[in-house]
C-alpha positions as CSV (number, residue, x, y, z in Angstrom):
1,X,-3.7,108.1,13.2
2,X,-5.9,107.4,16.2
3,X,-8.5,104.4,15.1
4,X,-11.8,106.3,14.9
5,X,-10.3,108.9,12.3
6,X,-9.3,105.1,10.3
7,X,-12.6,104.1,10.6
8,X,-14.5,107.3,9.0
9,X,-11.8,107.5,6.6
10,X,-12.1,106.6,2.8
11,X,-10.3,103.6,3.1
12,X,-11.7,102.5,6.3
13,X,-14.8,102.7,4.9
14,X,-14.2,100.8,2.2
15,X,-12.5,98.3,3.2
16,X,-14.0,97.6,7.3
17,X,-18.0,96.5,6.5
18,X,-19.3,95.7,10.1
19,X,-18.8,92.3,10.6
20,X,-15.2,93.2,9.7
21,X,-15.3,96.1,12.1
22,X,-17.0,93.7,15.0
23,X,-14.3,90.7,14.8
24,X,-11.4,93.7,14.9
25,X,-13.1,95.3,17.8
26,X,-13.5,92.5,19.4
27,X,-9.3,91.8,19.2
28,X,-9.3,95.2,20.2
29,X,-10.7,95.1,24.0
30,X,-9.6,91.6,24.4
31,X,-5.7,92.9,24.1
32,X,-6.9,96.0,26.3
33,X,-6.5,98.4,23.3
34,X,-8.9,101.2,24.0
35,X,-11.3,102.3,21.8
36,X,-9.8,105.5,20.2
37,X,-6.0,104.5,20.6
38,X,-3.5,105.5,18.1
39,X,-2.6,103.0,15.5
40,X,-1.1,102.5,12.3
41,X,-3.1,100.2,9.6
42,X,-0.8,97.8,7.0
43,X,-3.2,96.8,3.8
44,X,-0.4,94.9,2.3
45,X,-1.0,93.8,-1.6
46,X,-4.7,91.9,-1.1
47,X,-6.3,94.7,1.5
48,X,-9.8,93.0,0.6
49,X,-8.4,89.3,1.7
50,X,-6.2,90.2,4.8
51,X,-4.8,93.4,6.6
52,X,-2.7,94.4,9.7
53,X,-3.0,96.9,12.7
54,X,-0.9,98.1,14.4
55,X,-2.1,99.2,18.0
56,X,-0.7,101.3,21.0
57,X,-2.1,100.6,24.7
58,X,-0.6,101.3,28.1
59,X,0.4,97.7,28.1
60,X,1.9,97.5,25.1
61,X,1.4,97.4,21.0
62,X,-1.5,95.3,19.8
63,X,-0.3,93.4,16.6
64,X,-3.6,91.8,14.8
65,X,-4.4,90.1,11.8
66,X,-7.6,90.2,10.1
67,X,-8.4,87.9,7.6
68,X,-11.4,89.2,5.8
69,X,-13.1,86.9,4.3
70,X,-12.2,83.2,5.5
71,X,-14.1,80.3,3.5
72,X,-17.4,79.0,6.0
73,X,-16.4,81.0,8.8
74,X,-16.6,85.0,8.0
75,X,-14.0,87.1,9.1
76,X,-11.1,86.4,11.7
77,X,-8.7,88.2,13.5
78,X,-6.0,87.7,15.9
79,X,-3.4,89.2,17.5
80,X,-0.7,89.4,20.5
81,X,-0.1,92.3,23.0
82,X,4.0,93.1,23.3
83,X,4.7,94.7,25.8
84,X,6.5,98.1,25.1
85,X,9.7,96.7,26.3
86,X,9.6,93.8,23.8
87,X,8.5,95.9,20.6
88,X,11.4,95.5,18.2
89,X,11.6,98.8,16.1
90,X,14.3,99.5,13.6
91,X,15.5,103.0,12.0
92,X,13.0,105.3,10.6
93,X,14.4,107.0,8.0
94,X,13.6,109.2,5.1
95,X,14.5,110.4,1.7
96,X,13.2,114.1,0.2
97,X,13.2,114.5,-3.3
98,X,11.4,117.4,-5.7
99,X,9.4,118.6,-2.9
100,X,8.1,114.7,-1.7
101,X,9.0,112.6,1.2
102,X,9.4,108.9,1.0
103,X,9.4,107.6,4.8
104,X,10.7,103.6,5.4
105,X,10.5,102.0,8.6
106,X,10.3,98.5,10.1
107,X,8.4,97.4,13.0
108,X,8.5,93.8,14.4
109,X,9.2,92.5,11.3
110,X,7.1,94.6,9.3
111,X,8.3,96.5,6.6
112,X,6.4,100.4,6.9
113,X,7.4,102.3,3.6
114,X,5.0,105.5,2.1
115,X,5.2,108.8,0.2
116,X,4.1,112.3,0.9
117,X,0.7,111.6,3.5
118,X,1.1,108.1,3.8
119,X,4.7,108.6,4.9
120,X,3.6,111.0,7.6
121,X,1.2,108.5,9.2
122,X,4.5,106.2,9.2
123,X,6.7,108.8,10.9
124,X,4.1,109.9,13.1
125,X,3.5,106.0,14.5
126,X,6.8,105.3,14.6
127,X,7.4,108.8,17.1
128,X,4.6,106.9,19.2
129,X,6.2,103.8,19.2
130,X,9.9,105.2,20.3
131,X,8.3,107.3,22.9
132,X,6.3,104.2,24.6
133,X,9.2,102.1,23.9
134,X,11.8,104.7,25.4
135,X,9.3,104.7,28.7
136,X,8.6,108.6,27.2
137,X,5.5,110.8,27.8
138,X,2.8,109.4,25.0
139,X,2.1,112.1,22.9
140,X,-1.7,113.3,22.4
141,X,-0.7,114.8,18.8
142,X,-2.8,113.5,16.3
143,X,-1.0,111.7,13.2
């Protein structure tokens, strides 16, 4: 999913209120990540505490933390580039059952596991990620 389709999204809505959205954009241009890039968003189990994203630039993939609320300070993030040739990406595989998908893959350490839609974003990031790593032709399909 490219980052500006996140944004306007229900859940990016919800969950990015400006000063969120400012810190994170921030990260964003400081790792070189441009503005629209494709990336893949982890909420995690407190997405109103802390969240990861997942970004792709020529560089590399942008890997930032956003703490959303940190005690007398506001929010936070920070990240790391890796380059392309760094990015450790396991197995993406799937399992179909009664007409849904569930789709598991990990990602520097990440675990990525989602049903149905959320599983698609995961396969579709995941086909970005082994084309950029594999030196490939990045593809301009949306997610």
């Amino acid at each position: 999913m490219r980052l500006g389709e996140w944004r306007s999204s229900a859940t990016g809505k919800k969950m990015i209120p400006a000063k969120v959205a400012d810190v994170l954009d921030s990260a964003l241009r400081a790792l070189g990540v441009p503005a629209d890039a494709v990336a893949y968003v982890l909420w995690g189990d407190q997405p109103e505490v802390r969240f990861l994203v997942l970004a792709a630039s020529d560089a590399g993939m942008a890997y930032i933390g956003v703490r959303v609320n940190v005690p007398q300070e506001g929010p936070r993030a920070s990240g790391r580039l890796i380059r392309w040739s760094r990015v450790q990406a396991g197995e993406l595989s799937v399992e179909a059952h009664h007409g849904h998908r569930q789709v598991t893959a990990q990602v520097e350490s990440q675990v990525l596991q989602g049903v149905d839609a959320v599983g698609d974003e995961i396969a579709a990031w995941m086909a970005e990620v082994y084309r950029r790593v594999d030196g490939g032709v990045v593809s301009q399909v949306r997610a």
